[in-house]
DRENFI-582576 format. One line per field, with one value per residue (C-alpha): residue number from 0; residue in three letters; x, y, z. Coordinates in nm, 4 decimals. Layout:
# residues N
nr c(NUM,...)
rest c(ALA,...)
u c(X,...)
v c(Y,...)
w c(Z,...)
//
This chain:
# residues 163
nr c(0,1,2,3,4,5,6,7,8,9,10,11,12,13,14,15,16,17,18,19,20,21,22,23,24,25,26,27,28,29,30,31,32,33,34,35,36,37,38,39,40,41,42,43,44,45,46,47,48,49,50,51,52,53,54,55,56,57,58,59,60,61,62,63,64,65,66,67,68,69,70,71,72,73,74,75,76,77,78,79,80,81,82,83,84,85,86,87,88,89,90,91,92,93,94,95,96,97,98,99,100,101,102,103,104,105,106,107,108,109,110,111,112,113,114,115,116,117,118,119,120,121,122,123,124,125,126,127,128,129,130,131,132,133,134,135,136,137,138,139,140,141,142,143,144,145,146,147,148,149,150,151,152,153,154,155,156,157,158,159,160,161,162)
rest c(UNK,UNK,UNK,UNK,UNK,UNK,UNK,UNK,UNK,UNK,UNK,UNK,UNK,UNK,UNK,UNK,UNK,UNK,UNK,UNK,UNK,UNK,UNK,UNK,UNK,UNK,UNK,UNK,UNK,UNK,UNK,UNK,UNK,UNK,UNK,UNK,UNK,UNK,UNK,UNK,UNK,UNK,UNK,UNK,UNK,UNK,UNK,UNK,UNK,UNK,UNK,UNK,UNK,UNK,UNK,UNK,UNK,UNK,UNK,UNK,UNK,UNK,UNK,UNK,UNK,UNK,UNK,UNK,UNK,UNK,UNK,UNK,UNK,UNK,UNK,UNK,UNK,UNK,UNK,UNK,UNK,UNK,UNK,UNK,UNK,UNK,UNK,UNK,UNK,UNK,UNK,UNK,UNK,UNK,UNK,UNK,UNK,UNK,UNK,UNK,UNK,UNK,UNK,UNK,UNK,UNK,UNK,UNK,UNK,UNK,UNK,UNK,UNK,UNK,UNK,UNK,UNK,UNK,UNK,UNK,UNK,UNK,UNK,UNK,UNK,UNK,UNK,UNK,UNK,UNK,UNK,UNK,UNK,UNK,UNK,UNK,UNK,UNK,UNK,UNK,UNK,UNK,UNK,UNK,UNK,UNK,UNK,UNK,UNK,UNK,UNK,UNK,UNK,UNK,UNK,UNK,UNK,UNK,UNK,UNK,UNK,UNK,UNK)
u c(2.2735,2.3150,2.1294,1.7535,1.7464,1.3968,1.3780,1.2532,1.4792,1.4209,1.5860,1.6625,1.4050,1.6418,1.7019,1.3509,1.0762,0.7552,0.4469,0.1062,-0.1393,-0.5080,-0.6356,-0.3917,-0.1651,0.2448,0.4705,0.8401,1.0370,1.4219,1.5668,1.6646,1.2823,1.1480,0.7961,0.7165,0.8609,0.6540,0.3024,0.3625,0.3837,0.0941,-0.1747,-0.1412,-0.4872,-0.3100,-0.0140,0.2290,0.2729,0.5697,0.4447,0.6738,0.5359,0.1545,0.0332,-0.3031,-0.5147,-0.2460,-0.2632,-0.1866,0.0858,0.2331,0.6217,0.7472,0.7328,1.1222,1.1741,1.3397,1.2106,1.4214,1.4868,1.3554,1.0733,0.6957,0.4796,0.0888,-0.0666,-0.3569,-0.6431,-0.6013,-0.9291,-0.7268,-0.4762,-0.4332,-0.7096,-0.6743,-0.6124,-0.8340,-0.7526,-0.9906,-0.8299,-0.5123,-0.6142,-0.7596,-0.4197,-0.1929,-0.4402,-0.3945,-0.0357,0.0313,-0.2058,0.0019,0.3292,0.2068,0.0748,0.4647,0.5651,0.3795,0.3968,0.7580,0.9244,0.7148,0.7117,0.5076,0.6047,0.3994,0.3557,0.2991,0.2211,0.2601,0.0002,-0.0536,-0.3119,-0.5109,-0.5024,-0.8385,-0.9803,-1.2334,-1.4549,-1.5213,-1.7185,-1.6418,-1.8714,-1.9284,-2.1093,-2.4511,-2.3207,-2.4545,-2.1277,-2.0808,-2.1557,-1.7709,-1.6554,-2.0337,-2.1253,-1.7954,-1.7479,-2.0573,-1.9979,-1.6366,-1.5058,-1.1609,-1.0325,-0.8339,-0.5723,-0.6066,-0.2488,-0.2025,0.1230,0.3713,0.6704,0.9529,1.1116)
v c(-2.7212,-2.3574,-2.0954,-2.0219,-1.5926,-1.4204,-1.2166,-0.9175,-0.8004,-0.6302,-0.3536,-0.4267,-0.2258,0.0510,0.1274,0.2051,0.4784,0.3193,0.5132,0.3847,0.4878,0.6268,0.2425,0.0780,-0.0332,-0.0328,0.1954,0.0873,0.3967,0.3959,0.7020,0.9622,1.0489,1.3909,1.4205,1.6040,1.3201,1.1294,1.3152,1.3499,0.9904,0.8861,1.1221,1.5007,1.5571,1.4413,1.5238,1.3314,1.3144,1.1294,0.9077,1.0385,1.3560,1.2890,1.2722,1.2631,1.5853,1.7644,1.9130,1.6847,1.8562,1.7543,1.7213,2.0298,1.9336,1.9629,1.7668,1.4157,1.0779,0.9406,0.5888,0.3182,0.5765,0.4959,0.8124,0.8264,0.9793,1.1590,1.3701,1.7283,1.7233,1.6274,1.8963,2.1009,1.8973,1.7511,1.3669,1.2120,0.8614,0.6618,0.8136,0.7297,0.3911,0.3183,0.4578,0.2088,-0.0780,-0.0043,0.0260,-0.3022,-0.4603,-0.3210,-0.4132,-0.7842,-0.8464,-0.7097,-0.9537,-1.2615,-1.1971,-1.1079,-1.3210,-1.6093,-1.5161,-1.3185,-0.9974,-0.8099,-0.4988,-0.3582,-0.0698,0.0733,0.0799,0.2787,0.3200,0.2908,-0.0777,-0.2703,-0.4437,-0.7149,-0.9087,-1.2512,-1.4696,-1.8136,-2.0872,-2.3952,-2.7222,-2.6052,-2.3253,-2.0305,-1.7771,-1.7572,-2.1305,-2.2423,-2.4514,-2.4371,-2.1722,-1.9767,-1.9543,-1.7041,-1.3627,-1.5493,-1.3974,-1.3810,-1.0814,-1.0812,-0.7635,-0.7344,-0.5210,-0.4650,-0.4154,-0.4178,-0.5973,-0.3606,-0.4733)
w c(-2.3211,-2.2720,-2.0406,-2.0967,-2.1203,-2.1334,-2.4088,-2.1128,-1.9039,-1.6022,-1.4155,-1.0253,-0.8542,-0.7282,-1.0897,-1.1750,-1.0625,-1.0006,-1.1288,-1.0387,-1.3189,-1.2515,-1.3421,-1.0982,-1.3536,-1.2132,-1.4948,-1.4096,-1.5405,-1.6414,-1.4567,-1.5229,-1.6265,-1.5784,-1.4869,-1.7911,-2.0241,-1.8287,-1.8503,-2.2406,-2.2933,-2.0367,-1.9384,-1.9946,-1.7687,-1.4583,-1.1919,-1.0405,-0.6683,-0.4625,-0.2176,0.0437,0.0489,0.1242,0.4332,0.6078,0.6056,0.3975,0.0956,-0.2188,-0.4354,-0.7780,-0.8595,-1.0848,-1.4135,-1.4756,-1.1759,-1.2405,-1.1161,-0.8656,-0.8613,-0.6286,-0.5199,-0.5886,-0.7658,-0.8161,-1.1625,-1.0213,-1.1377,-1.1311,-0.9330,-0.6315,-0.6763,-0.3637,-0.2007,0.1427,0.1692,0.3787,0.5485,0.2824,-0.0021,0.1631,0.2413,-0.1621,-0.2813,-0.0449,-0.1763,-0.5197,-0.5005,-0.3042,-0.5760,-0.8344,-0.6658,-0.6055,-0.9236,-1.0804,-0.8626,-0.9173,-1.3302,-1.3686,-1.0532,-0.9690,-0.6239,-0.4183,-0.2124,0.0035,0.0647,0.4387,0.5530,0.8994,1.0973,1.4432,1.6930,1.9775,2.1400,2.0949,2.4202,2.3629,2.6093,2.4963,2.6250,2.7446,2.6269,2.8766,2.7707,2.6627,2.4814,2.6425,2.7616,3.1220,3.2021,3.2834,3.5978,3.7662,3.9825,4.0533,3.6738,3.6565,3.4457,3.4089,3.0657,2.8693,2.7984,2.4535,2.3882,2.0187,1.9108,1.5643,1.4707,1.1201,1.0644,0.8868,0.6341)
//
């Protein structure tokens, strides 16, 4: 009658840097870590970017090589290909997938639980005509004669919740 201990431990997530690997794998990394530790012990034919510096149609750079990991802060190991490159919105949009997949399946292996990951999202409202289907199923035919050309409108917003 005692306590059950894993025999892994795991840091709290402020006391790691995350590092999402070229295959999608999640690195956890005890800080302090400097980025050249880091490419030594991974892959030596990529960089490392911070996710809080890349932004859309901006230049991709890497973080100095003597520059240390901080904490709680998520990192991509990319190509050297994308060096200096421009990121477009679907690069963007493959990198946030493959991070929340990473992040979800730390979470499901190591916590039981599930955490997701959201992303803001902004943009132009979407307006959307639907049409309103009466008895015999063709759109239009609702509450006889007056309900003619009668159609719902639906305001789709998308929004995110902040966590």
């Amino acid at each position: 009658m005692g306590i059950c201990l894993s025999s892994r431990t795991f840091a709290a997530d402020g006391d790691t840097a995350k590092l999402i690997l070229q295959d999608g794998r999640l690195e956890e990394l005890p800080c302090p870590v400097s980025v050249s530790q880091v490419l030594q012990s991974y892959d030596p034919t990529c960089f490392i970017c911070d996710s809080d510096e890349m932004e859309f149609d901006d230049a991709v750079c890497a973080v100095n090589a003597d520059e240390e990991l901080r904490p709680g802060c998520l990192y991509f190991a990319l190509p050297l290909s994308c060096l200096g490159r421009p990121m477009q919105a679907q690069d963007m949009a493959a990198l946030a997938v493959m991070a929340s997949t990473a992040l979800m399946r730390r979470a499901t292996g190591h916590r039981g639980c599930l955490r997701k990951v959201l992303f803001p999202v902004e943009g132009p409202r979407l307006e959307l005509q639907m049409p309103v289907y009466g008895c015999n199923g063709r759109s239009g035919d609702v509450g006889g004669p007056r309900g003619k050309d009668r159609r719902r409108k639906f305001m789709a917003e998308l929004s995110a919740i902040p966590e």
